[in-house]
RODONU-983143 format. One line per field, with one value per residue (C-alpha): residue number from 1; residue in one letter; x, y negated, z negated. Coordinates in nm, 3 decimals, decimal comma, always signed. Layout:
num = c(NUM/...)
residu = c(a/...)
px = c(X/...)
py = c(Y/...)
pz = c(Z/...)
This chain:
num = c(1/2/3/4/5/6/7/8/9/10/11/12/13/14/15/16/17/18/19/20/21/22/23/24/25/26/27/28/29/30/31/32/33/34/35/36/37/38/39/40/41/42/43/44/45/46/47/48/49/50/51/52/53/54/55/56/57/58/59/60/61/62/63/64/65/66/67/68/69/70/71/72/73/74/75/76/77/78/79/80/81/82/83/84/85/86/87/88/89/90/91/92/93/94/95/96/97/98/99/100/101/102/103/104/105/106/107/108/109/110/111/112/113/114/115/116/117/118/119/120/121/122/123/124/125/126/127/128/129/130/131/132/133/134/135/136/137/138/139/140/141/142/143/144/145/146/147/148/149/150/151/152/153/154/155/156/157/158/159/160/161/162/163/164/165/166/167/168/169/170/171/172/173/174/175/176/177/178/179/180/181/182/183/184/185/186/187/188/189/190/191/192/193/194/195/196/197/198/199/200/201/202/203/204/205/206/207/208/209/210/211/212/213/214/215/216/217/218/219/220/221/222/223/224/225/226/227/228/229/230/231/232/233/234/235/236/237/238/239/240/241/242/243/244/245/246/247/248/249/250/251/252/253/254/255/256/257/258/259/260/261/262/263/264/265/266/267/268/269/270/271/272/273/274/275/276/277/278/279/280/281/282/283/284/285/286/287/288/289/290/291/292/293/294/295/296/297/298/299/300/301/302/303/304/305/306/307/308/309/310/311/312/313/314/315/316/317/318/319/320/321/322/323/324/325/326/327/328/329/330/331/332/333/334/335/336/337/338/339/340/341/342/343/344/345/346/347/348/349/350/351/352/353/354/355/356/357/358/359/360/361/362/363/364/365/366/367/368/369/370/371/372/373/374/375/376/377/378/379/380/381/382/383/384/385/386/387/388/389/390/391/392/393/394/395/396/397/398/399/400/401/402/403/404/405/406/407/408/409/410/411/412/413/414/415/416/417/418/419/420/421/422/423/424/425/426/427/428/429/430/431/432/433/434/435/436/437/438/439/440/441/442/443/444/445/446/447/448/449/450/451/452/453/454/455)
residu = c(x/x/x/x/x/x/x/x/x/x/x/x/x/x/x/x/x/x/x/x/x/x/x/x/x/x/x/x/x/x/x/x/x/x/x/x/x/x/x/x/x/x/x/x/x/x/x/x/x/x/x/x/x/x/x/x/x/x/x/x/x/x/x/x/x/x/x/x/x/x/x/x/x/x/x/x/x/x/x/x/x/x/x/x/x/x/x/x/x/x/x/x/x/x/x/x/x/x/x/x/x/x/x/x/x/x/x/x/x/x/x/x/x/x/x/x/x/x/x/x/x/x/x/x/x/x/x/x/x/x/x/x/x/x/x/x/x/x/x/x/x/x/x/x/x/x/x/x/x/x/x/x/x/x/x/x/x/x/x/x/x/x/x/x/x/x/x/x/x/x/x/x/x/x/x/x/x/x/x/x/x/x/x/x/x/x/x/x/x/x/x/x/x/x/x/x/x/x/x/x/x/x/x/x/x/x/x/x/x/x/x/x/x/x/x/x/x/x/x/x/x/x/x/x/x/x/x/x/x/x/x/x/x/x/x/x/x/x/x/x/x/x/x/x/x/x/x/x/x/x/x/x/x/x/x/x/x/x/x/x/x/x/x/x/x/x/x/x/x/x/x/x/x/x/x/x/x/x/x/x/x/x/x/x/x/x/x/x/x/x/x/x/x/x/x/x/x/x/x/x/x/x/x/x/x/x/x/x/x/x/x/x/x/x/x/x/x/x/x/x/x/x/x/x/x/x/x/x/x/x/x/x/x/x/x/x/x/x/x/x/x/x/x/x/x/x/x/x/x/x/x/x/x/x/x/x/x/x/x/x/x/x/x/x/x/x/x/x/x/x/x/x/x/x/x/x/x/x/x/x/x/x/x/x/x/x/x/x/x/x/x/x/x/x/x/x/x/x/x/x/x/x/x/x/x/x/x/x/x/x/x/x/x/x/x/x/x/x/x/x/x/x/x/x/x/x/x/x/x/x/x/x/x/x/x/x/x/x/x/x/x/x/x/x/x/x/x/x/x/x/x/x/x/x/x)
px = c(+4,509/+4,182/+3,930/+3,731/+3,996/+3,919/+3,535/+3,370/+3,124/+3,023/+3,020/+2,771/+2,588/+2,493/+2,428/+2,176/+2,076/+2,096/+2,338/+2,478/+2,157/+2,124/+2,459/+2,381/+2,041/+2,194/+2,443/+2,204/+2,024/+2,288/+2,201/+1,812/+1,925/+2,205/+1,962/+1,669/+1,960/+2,096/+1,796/+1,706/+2,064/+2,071/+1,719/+1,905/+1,823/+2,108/+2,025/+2,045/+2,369/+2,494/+2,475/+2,516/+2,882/+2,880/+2,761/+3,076/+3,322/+3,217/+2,941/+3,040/+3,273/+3,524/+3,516/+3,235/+3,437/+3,470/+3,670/+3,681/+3,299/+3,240/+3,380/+3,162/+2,809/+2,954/+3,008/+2,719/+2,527/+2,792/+2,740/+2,366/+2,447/+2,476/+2,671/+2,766/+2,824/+3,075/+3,291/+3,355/+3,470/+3,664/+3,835/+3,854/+4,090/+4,282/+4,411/+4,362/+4,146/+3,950/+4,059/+4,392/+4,520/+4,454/+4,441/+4,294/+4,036/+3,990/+3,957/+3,714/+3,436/+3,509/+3,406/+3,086/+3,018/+3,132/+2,945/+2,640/+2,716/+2,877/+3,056/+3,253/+3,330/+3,412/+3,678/+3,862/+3,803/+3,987/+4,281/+4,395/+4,392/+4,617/+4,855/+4,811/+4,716/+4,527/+4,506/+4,818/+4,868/+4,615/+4,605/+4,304/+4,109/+4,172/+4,038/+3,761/+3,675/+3,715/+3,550/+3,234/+3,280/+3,355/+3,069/+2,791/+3,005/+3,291/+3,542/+3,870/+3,771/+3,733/+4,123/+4,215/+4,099/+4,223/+4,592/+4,531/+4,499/+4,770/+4,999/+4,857/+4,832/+4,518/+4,388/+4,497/+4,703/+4,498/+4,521/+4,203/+4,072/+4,272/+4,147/+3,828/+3,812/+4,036/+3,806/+3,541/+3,670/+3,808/+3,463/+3,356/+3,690/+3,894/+4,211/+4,390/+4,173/+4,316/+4,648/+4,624/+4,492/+4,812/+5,048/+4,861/+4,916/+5,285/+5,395/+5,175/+4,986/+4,667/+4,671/+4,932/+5,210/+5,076/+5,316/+5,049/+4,739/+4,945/+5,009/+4,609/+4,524/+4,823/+4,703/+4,424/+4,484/+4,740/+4,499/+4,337/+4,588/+4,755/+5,097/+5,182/+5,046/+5,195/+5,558/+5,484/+5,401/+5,708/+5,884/+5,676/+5,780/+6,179/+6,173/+5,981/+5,759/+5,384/+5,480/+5,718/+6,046/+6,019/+6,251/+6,084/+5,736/+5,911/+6,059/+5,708/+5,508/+5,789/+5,757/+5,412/+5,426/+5,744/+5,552/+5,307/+5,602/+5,634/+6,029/+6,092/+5,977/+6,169/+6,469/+6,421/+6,354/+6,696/+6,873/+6,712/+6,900/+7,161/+7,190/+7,050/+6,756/+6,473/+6,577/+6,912/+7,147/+7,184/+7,399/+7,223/+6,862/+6,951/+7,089/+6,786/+6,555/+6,749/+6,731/+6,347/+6,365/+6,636/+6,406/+6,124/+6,335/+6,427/+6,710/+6,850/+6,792/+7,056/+7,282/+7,258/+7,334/+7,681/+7,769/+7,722/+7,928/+8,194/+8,218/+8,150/+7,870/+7,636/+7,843/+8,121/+8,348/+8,318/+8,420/+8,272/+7,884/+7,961/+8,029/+7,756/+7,451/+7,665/+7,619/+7,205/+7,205/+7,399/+7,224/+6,867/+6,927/+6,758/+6,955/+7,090/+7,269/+7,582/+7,631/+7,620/+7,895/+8,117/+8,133/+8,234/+8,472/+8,608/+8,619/+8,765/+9,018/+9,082/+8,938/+9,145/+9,102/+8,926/+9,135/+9,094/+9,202/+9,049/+8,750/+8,745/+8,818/+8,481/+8,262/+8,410/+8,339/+7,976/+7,969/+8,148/+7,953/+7,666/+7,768/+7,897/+8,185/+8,357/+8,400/+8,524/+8,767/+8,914/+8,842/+9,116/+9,370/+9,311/+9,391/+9,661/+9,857/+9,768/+9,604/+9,332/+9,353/+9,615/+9,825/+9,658/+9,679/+9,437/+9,182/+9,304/+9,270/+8,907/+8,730/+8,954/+8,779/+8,434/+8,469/+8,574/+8,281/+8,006/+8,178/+8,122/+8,359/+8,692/+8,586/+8,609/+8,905/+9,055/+8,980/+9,093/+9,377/+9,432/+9,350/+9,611/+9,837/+9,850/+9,813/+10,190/+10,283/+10,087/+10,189/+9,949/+9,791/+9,701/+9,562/+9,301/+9,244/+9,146/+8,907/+8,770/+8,643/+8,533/+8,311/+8,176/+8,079/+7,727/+7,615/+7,443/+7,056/+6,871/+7,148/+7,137/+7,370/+7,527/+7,709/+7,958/+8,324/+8,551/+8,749)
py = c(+24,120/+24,098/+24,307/+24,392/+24,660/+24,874/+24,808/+24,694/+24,942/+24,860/+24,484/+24,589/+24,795/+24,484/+24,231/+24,490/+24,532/+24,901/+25,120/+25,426/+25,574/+25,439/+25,572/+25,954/+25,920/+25,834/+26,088/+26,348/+26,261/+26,130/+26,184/+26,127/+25,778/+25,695/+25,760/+25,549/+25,239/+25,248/+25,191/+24,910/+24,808/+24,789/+24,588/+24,341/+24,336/+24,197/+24,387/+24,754/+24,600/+24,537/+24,870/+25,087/+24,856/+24,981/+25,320/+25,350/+25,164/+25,353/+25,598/+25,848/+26,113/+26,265/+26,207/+26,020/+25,728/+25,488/+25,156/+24,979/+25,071/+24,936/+24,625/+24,595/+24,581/+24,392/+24,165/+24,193/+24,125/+23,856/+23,618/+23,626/+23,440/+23,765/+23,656/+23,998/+24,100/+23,780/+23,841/+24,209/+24,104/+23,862/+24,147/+24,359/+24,073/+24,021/+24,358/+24,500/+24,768/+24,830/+24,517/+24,382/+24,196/+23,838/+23,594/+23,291/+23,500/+23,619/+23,258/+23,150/+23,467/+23,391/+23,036/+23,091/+23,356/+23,137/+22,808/+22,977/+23,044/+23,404/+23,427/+23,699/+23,491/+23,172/+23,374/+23,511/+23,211/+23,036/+23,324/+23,227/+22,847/+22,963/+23,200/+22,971/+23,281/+23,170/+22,822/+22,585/+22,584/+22,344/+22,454/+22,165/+22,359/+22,709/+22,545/+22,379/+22,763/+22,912/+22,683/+22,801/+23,154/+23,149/+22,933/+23,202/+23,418/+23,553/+23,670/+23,679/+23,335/+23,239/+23,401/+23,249/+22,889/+22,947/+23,021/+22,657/+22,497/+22,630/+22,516/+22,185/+22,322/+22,151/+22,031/+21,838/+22,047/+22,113/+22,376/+22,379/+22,407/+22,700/+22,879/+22,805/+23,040/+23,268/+23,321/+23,359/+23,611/+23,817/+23,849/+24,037/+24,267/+24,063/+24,182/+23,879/+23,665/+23,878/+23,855/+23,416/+23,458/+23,670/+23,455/+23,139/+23,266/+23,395/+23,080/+22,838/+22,686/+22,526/+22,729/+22,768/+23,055/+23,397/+23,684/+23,945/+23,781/+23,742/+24,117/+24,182/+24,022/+24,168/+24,539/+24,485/+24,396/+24,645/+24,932/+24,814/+24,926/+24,592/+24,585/+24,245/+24,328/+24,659/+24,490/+24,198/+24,532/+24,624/+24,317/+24,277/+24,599/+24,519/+24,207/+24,316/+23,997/+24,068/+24,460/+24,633/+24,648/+25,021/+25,090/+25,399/+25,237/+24,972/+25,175/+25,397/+25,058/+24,917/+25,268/+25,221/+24,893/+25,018/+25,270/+25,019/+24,850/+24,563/+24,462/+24,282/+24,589/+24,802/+24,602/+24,579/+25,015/+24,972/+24,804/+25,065/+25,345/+25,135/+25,066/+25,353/+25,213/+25,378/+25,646/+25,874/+25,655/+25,724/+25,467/+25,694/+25,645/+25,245/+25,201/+25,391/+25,157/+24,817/+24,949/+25,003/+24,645/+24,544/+24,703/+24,428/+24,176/+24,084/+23,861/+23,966/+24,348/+24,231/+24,119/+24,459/+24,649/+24,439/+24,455/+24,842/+24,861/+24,643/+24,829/+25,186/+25,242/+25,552/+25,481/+25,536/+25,185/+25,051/+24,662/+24,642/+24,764/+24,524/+24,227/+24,289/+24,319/+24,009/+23,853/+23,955/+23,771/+23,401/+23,373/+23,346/+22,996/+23,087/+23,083/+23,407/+23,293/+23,074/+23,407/+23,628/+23,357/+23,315/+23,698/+23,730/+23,498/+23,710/+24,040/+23,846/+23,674/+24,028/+24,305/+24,552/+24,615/+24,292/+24,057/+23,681/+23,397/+23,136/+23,342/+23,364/+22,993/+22,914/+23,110/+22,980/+22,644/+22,745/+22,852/+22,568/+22,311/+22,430/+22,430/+22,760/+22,703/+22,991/+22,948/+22,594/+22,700/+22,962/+22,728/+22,482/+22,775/+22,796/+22,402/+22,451/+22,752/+22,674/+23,006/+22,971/+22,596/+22,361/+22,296/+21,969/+21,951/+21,614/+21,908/+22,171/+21,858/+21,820/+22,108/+22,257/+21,954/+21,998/+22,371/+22,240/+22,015/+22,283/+22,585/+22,616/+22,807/+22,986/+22,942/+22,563/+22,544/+22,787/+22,536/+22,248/+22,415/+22,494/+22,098/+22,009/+22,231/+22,096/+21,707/+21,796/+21,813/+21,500/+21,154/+20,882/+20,781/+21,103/+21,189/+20,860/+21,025/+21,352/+21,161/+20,948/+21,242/+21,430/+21,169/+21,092/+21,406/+21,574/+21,919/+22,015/+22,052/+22,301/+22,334/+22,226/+21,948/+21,995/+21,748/+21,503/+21,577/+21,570/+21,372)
pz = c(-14,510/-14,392/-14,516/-14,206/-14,079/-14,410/-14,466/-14,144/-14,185/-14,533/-14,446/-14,205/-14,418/-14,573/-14,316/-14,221/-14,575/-14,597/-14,808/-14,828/-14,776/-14,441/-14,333/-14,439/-14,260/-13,947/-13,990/-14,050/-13,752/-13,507/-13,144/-13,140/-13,379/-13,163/-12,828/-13,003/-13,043/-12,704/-12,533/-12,773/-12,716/-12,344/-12,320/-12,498/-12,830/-13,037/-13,322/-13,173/-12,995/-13,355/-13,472/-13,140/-13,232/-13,603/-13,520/-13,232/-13,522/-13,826/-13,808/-13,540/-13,603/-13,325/-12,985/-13,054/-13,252/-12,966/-13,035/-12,724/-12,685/-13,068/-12,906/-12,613/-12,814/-13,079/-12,769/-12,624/-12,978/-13,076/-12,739/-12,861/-13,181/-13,404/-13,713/-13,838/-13,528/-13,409/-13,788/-13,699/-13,287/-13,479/-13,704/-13,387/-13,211/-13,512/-13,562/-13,190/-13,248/-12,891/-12,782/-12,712/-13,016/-12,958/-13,294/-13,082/-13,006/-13,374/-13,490/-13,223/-13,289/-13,694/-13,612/-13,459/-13,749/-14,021/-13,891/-13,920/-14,259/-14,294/-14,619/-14,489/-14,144/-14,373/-14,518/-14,249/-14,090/-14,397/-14,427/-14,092/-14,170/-14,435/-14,237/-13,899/-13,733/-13,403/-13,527/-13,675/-14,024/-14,209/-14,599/-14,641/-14,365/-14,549/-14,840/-14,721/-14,566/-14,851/-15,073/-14,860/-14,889/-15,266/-15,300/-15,190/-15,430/-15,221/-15,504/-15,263/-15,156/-15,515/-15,536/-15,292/-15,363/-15,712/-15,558/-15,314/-15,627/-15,853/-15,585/-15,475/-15,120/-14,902/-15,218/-15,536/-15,763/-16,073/-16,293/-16,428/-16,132/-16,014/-16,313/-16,250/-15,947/-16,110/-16,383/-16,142/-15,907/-16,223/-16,358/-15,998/-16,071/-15,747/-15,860/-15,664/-15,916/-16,228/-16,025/-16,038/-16,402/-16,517/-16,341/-16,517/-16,870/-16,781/-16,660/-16,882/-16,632/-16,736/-17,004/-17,318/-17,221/-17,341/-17,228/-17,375/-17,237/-16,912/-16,919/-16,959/-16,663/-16,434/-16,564/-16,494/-16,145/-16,103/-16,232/-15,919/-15,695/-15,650/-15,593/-15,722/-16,001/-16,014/-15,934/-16,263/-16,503/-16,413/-16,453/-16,812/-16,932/-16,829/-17,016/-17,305/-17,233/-17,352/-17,398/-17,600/-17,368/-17,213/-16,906/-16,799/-16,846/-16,613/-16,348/-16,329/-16,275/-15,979/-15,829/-15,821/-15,596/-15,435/-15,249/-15,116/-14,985/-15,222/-15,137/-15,471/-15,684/-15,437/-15,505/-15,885/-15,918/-15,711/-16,004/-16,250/-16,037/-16,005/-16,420/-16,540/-16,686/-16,722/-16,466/-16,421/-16,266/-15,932/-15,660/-15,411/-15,532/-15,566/-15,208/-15,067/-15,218/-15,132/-14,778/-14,790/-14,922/-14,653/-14,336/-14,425/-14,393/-14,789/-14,828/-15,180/-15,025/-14,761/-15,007/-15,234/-14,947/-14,880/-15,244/-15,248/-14,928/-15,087/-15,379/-15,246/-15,503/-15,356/-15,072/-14,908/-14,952/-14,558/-14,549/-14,181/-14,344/-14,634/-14,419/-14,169/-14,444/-14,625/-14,304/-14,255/-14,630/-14,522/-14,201/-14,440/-14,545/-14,849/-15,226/-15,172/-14,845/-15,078/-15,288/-14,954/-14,780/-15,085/-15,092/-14,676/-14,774/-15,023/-14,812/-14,476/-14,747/-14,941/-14,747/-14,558/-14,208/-14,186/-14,331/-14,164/-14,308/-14,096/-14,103/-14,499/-14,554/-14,260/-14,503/-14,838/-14,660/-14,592/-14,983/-15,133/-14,919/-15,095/-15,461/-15,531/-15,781/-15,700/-15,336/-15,395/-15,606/-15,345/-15,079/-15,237/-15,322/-14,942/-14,872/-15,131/-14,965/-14,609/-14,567/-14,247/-14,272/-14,249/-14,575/-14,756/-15,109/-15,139/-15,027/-15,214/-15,541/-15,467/-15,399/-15,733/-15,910/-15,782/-15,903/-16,248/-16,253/-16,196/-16,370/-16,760/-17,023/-16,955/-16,495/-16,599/-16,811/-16,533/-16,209/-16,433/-16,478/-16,158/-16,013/-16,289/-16,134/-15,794/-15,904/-15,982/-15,634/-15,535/-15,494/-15,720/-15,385/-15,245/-15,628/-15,594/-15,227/-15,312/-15,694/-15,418/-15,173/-15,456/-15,636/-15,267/-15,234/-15,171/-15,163/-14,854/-14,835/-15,018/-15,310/-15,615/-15,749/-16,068/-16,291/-16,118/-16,081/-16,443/-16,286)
């Protein structure tokens, strides 16, 4: 998020190079100030317009605080080449505050700031390069943005060209280079640089794999008040990774980012309930946290809430709930979406009161032409009985063999079994059939393709 909506005044503070001095001085001393400024402001000097806008924004109190009027001087101030003054119109747009909301708009005042070389207007500028907020996409234009913010010292430009880097986005991946800015923007406390720096040492990036050292950095961000951070404390203290494994210490640190609305941690203190780890277990608790998770939109969320449907866990057991949260989870396209169609399959092939053949065999299909063992296993018990498609047992042969091939242990033995089991009612030709489709076979995109059929 930008960081004008939360400290415009302070940013202007600075551009005028006062401080908190300033601020109570003009407070102190309000209307004769706020006269002397007006009349500067409306003989058109820039400056006055600049902070009769700040003064409207962030100073006045009450009736006094005056949005849309903030707006209009920044204006007035901005259109006369006013850097500080064009960055905060350009915050104003972006989040609608006394203007109508309006992210073209944003991007064009932010240009004019950040071309004249406002750090502050270089980054904005740069975060919606990366978010293609008022302007497409263009990861090499956020960086080159950024790179001139976090040059004149910016630390969340520093983060952010640090994170640009780790994942080869508008710029070369390089690790070294990603810590780099880390490092820098850690050493002015930017907890989204302390953020990159845990995240390097957990996952070994540019750096040998240090669990502990990892968990430094991400304390240190989350003592900040960031919730990622926050949400990988948690995840540290689960694991035992860095930190002596401590499930309360773990559900206290995914509360913490849970209440800022971080949907992973809000799904993972749902498991805790759910388990009893760390917390009294409570189905209750757990299914009012994957809903949290579930109203922003979280894919795995939508899939918690269908499981705890299915199984009536905090719940009452309601097949109709279960199948339309399964359903929220398979439309995502994502890798939850196989596990959420295999188990609508399951429920439309099972499931009381809802119980569809055809219906279970078209999501079994989805599953199965994905990878997912299981669902290609059921899919051919389908083929094999003639239950929601018609009766084909060259079908039934190779989707039982394409489960065999990706399931390990007793599942594999199982599905080889079970392909054994109908070869017996096949002819020779419609065996070579059904090893033909099977080795032709592909999964669909975005799965991942395991091992090639036994046989």
């Amino acid at each position: 998020m930008s960081r004008i909506v939360a400290t415009s005044f302070a940013f202007a503070l600075l551009a005028f190079g006062a401080a908190d001095a300033v601020a109570q001085d003009i407070r102190q001393d309000t209307p004769k100030h706020l006269s002397d400024v007006r009349t500067a402001a409306e003989q058109g000097d820039a400056d006055a317009q600049f902070e009769l806008g700040r003064m409207y924004d962030e100073v006045l109190g009450g009736a006094l605080r005056d949005n849309a009027e903030a707006a209009k001087w920044y204006r007035m101030a901005a259109v006369q080449g006013h850097a500080s003054a064009q960055t905060l119109l350009g915050g104003m747009y972006q989040w609608g505050r006394g203007v109508s909301k309006d992210a073209v708009e944003s991007a064009k005042w932010y240009r004019k700031a950040a071309e004249q070389g406002e750090p502050l207007a270089e980054f904005d500028l740069g975060y919606e390069y990366f978010h293609g907020e008022g302007v497409p996409q263009d990861y090499a234009e956020a960086a080159s943005w950024f790179r001139k913010a976090a040059e004149q010292g910016d630390g969340l430009a520093q983060s952010f060209l640090g994170d640009l880097y780790s994942g080869g986005k508008g710029v070369p991946q390089d690790h070294a280079e990603a810590l780099r800015w880390y490092h820098m923007a850690a050493g002015q406390g930017e907890a989204r640089g302390e953020f990159g720096l845990g995240s390097a040492y957990y996952k070994g990036k540019g750096v040998p794999q240090d669990y502990k050292e990892a968990a430094k950095w991400y304390r240190k961000a989350a003592e900040q008040g960031d919730q990622y951070g926050m949400a990988f404390m948690g995840m540290l203290y689960e694991r035992g990774q860095g930190v002596p494994q401590d499930y309360a210490e773990a559900a206290r640190w995914y509360r913490k980012a849970a209440d800022k609305g971080d949907a992973n941690a809000q799904i993972s203190l749902g498991f805790m309930y759910e388990k009893g780890q760390g917390v009294a277990q409570d189905y209750s608790e757990a299914a009012r946290w994957f809903r949290k998770a579930a109203d922003q939109g979280d894919a795995d969320a939508y899939f918690n809430l269908g499981d705890i449907y299915d199984k009536g866990k905090g719940v009452p057991q309601d097949y109709a709930e279960a199948v339309r949260w399964f359903r929220k989870a398979a439309d995502q396209g994502d890798a939850t979406a196989q596990f959420a169609q295999f188990r609508l399959g399951v429920i439309y092939d099972q499931g009381p009161g809802v119980q569809d053949y055809a219906e279970a065999a078209r999501w079994y299909r989805k599953a199965a032409d994905k990878g997912h063992a299981g669902a290609q296993f059921c899919l051919g018990f389908m083929y094999e009985d003639g239950k929601g498609v018609p009766q084909d047992y060259a079908e039934a042969h190779m989707w039982m063999n394409l489960a065999a091939s990706r399931a390990s242990g007793d599942d594999q033995k199982k599905f080889a079994q079970w392909r054994e089991s109908i070869a017996k009612k096949m002819t020779p030709q419609q065996i070579a059939e059904a090893q033909r489709m099977a080795r032709e076979w592909k999964p669909k995109s975005g799965e991942n393709k395991v091992g090639e059929p036994v046989k």
